[in-house]
N, C-alpha and C positions, 0 to 999 in steps of 0.2 A: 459741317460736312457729315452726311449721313453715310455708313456702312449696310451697306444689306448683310445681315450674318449668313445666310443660306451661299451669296456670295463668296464672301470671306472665309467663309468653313472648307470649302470647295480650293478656294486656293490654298489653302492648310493643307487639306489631307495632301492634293499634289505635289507639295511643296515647290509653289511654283516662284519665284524668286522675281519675275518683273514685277510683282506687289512688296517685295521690301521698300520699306519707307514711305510707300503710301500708304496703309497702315499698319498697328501693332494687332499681334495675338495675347490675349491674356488669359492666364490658365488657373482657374480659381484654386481645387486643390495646392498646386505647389507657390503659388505668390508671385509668381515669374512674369513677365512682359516677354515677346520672342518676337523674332521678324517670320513673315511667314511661310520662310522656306525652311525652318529650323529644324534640323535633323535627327529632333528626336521625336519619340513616338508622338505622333497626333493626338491630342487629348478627346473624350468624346463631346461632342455639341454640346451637352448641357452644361461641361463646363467648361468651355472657352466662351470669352467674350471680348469684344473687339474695340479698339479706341484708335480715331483718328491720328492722337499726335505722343510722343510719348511723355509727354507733359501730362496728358489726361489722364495715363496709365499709373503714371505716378500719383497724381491725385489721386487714384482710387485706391493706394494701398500699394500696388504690385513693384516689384523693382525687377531689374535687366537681367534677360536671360545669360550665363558667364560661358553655354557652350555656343550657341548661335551669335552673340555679339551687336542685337537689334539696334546698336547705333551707328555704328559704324557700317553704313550703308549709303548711297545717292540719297540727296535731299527726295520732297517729295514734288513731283510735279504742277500738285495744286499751285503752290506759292508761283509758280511762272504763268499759270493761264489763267487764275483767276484777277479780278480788279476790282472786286469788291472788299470791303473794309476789312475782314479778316485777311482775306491774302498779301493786301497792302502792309497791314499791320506784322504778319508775321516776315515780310521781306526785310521789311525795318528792323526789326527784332535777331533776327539771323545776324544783319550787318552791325549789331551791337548798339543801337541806339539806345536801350533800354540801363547800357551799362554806363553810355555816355550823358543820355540826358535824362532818365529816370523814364518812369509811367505819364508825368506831365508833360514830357516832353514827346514822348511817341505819341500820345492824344493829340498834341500841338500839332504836328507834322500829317494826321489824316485828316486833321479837322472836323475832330469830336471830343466830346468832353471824356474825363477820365473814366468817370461811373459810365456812360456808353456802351465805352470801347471795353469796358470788363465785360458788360452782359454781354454783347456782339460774340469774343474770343471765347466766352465759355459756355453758350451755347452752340457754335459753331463748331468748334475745336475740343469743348471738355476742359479747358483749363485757361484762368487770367493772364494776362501781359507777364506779372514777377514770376508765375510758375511756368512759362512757355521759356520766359529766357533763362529762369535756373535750368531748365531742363536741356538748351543749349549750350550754356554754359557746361553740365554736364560732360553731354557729347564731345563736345571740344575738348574738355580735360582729360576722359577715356582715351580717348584716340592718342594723345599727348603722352600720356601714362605708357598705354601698351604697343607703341609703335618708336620712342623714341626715349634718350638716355639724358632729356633734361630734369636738370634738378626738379625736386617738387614744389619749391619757392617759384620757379621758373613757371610751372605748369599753372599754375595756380596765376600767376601774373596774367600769361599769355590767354587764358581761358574768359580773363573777363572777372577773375574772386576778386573783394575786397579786402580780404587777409586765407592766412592762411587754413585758419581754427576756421574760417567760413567754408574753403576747398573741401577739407577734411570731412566736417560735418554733413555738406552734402555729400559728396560720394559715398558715407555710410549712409545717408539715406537711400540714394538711389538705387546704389548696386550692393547694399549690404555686405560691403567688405571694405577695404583699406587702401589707398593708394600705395602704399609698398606691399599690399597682397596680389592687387591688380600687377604690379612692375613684376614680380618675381613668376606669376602664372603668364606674362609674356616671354620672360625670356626663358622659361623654359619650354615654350613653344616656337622660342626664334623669331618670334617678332620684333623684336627691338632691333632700330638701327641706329647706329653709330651718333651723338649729337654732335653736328658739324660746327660749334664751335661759339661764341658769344652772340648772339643777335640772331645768328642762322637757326634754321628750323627746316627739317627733309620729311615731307610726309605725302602718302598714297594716297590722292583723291580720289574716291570708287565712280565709276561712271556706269551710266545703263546701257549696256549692248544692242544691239550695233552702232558704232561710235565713227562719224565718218571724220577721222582725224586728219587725212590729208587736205580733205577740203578747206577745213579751218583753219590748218595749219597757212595753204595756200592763200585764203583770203587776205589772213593776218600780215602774212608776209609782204604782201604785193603792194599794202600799202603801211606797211612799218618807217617810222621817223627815226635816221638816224641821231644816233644817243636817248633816244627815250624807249628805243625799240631795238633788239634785233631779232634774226634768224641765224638757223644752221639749220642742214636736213633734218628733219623730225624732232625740231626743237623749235621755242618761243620765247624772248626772254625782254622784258620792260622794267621799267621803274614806275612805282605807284605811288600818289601824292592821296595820304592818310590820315585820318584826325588826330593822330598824336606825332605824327612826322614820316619820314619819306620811309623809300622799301624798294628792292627788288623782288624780283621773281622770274624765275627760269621753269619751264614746264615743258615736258617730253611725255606724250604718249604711249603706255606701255600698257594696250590689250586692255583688261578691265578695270584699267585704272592709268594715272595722271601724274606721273614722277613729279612733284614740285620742291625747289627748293628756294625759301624764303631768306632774305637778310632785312631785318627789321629794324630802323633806328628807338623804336620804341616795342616791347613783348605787347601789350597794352592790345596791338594793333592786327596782332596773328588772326584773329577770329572775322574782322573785318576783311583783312586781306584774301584770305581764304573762299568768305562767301562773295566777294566781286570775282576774284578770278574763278569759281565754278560758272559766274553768271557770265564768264566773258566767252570760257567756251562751250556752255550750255549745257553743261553737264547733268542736271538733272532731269532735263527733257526724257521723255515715256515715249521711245524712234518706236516699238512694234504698234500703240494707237495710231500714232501722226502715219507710218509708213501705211498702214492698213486703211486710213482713210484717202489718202493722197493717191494710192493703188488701184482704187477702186474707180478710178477717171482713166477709161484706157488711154488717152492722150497719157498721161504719166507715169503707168503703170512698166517703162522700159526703165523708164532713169529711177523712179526707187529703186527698180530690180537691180541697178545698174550703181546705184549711190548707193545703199541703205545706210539707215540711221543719220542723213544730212542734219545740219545743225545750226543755226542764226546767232553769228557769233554778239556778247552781248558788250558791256562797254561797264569798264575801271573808275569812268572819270565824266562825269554829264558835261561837264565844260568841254571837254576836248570832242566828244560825239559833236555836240551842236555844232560847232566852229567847224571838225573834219566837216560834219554834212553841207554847213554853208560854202564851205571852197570848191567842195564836189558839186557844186551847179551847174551842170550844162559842161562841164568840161570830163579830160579821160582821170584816170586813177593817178596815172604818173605825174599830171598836173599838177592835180590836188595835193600828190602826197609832195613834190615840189616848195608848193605856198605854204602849210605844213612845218615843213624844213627850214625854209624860210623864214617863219613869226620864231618857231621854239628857239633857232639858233640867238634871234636877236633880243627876246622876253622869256625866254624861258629860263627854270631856275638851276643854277647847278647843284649837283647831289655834294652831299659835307662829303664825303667819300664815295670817288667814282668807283665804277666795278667794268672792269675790261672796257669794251664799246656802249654801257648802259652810264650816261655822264648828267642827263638832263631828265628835270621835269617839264611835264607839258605846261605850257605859261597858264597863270592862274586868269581869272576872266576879269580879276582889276588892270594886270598887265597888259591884255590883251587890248581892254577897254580904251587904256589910254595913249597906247601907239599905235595901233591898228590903223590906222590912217595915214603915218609916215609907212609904215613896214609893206604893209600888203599891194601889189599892185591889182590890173585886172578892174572890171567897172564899178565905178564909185556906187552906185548905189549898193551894190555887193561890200564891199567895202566899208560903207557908212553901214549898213543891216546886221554884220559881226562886229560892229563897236557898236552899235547900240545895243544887241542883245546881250553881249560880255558886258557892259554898262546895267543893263539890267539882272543879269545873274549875280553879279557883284553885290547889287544895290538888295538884293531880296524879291525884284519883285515877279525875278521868273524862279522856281525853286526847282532845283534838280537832284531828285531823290528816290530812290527803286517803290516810295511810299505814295508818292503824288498818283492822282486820280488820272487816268490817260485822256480823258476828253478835257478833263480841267487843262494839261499841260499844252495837247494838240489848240486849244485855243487860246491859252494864254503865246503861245511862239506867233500861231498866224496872225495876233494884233499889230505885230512889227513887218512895218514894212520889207517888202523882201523877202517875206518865210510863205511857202504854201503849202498845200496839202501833201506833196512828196517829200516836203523839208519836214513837215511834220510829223507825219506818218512815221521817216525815217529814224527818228528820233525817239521815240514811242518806241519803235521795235528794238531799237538798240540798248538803248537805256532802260526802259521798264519790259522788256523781253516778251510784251506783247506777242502771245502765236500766231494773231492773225491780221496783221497785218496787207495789206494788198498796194503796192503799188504800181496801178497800171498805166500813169502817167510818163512811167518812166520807158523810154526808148530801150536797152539793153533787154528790158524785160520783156518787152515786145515783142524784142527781135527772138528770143530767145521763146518765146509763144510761139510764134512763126513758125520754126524751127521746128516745131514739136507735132505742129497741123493743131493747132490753137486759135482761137479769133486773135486778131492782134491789134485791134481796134482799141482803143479807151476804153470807151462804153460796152463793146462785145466783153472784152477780156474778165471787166469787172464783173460782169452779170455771169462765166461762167467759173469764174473764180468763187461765187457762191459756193456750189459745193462743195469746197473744199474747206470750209468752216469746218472746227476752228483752227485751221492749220494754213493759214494761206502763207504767213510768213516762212515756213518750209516751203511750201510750193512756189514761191515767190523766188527761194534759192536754186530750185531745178531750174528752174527759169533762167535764172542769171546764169548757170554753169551751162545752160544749153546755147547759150549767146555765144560761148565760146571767147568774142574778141567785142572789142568797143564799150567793155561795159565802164556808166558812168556813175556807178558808188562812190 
């Protein structure tokens, strides 16, 4: 990923902050990395210089600015629009794979060899696979450090470290100070909040403004599965089935950021948790590009004025997207979320300790596999199509992972009878957060084109849904909200 510096200087002097995390500032003089709204003087051009990731910054020497805080910001938005091998690889890499299954196994999962996928990330990015996720690793353990009153043992777990002399070591590398130096320059800033207690975990996810929270909030809710889901006003709260064991999570909306609190049956899993739920409510999306493109089609230019910042919410669990999207075929939302209710209550697993109304996990796709056939009613072929594709997810041979190639996956799903280009697509956009997505097969959207003085043809809609690359899958949400009623997600 290339930076123009004449760019990037521009956003410096401004201090214009919808470029935090997309990239870092590095200021030769003081040795410093900053985000680049950092509030101290702007250094002059000849010695700032700029690095994609802050992995790369680190590579070159520089460690984190301690008044700006350049990690603790929104991810960046590349890792959601791109699909090319580095973006893949860093979605993986976020969701902890590299902690789980090493460097051979993140190569595994894009389907390139290990020497490759090094050159690919460090030409691209400025730094390899191990230094992209110490460099995550990092992040996660700052924020952990200066935001909350778990032990250091804890942080250190929860972050992804292999011991603790390893935690240590890195954060004097990175930020050139101490994790009880970091704790003590938070709390006497009042940043630290209260740790809620064995397993739980309360932390601030920053999001990028404008943040349409009731929308998402509405979507989520409208088709929430009792016990693996609920609601309250301006709340959302699920159970997450995770590589080291199960979890909740409760998240409320609070302005520039995303109250969440975690209960963890393993720490191990904090960092994973964290980066599926940013990806569930979209957190990291860049709303003044998408809005600015999407605006410029007078047919849409009321409802961004009218929505800003809309968001495509993203999915926890690929097994459970594919399956929701198969039940919502042709039928209303209340249906779906119905049959839904229906499989979880009868395959689904229950939590070792429930939490209020959050009792169940979504059934795994072996469960699904093997009673889908007595459980679900509605037409057999449907019916036969989610047990053989939970048959296949089971078996390996479809893979559901934020890492997989979106036209590999769009065509491994339509092999199976039953899945088409709407099932597809839908899937893609949820699961790998795909931004552009289009689906003008679908009725709802249609209606919802119509509505707007849009072609509402198949073929018309498709063709003027062009310009609105690469953002259709926002545009595709004005859409559904302008339908107002019948929509069949």
């Amino acid at each position: 990923m290339l930076i123009d510096p004449e760019q990037g200087y521009r956003a410096v002097v401004s201090r214009d902050a919808r470029f935090d995390g997309q990239f870092f500032l590095a200021v030769r003089p003081t040795g410093l990395y900053c985000r680049p709204s950092c509030p101290s003087i702007a250094p002059r051009r000849r010695n700032a210089e700029f690095f994609a990731t802050a992995a790369a910054a680190q590579q070159a020497g520089y460690r984190a600015c301690r008044r700006c805080l350049p990690d603790i910001v929104p991810g960046s938005p590349e890792w959601d629009v791109r699909g090319d091998l580095a973006g893949r690889a860093m979605r993986l890499i976020i969701d902890g794979v590299v902690e789980r299954e090493g460097v051979p196994g993140l190569a595994r999962r894009v389907g390139y060899s290990e020497r490759h996928l090094t050159r690919v990330l460090t030409a691209e990015l400025g730094a390899g696979p191990l230094a992209l996720a110490r460099a995550h690793r990092a992040h996660t353990a700052r924020l952990l450090i200066e935001t909350t009153t778990m032990s250091v043992a804890d942080v250190a777990i929860a972050s992804g470290f292999a011991s603790v002399r390893q935690f240590n070591d890195t954060i004097r590398a990175v930020f050139a100070t101490t994790p009880s130096e970091l704790r003590v320059a938070a709390q006497r800033a009042g940043r630290l909040r209260q740790h809620a207690g064995p397993g739980r975990v309360r932390l601030r996810l920053p999001v990028r403004t404008p943040f349409d929270a009731a929308g998402i909030l509405a979507f989520l809710g409208a088709r929430a599965i009792p016990g693996v889901e609920s609601t309250r006003p301006g709340r959302y709260s699920r159970t997450l089935r995770l590589p080291h064991g199960s979890a909740t999570a409760h998240l409320r909306p609070a302005g520039t950021h995303v109250e969440c609190t975690l209960r963890l049956a393993d720490l191990r899993d904090l960092s994973t948790a964290v980066s599926r739920l940013r990806r569930l409510f979209d957190l990291d999306a860049d709303p003044g590009v998408i809005d600015a493109v999407l605006a410029a089609d007078p047919a849409l230019t009321a409802a961004v004025a009218a929505t800003p910042g809309i968001r495509v919410p993203g999915s926890v669990d690929g097994t459970e997207t594919v399956v929701r999207a198969l039940l919502g075929q042709q039928v209303s939302v209340s249906a779906a979320r119905t049959a839904a209710r229906k499989l979880t209550e009868a395959v689904g697993e229950e939590l070792p300790t429930p939490e209020g109304e959050l009792t169940t996990l979504f059934p795994s796709a072996a469960a699904v596999a093997e009673r889908a056939s007595e459980i679900l009613t509605g037409p057999a072929r449907r019916v036969e199509t989610i047990r053989a594709v939970c048959a296949g997810i089971a078996s390996g041979d479809i893979e559901l992972h934020v890492g997989v190639d979106a036209e590999t996956l769009r065509s491994r799903l339509q092999s199976y009878p039953g899945i088409g280009p709407w099932t597809a697509g839908y899937v893609v956009m949820r699961l790998l957060g795909d931004p552009d997505v289009l689906l003008p097969q679908d009725l709802a959207l249609r209606n919802g084109a119509r509505a707007l003085g849009l072609p509402s043809s198949t073929e018309a809609l498709a063709e003027h849904g062009r310009s609105w690359r690469p953002w259709r899958s926002y545009a595709g949400m004005h859409l559904w909200r302008a339908a107002a009623a019948g929509i069949t997600l």
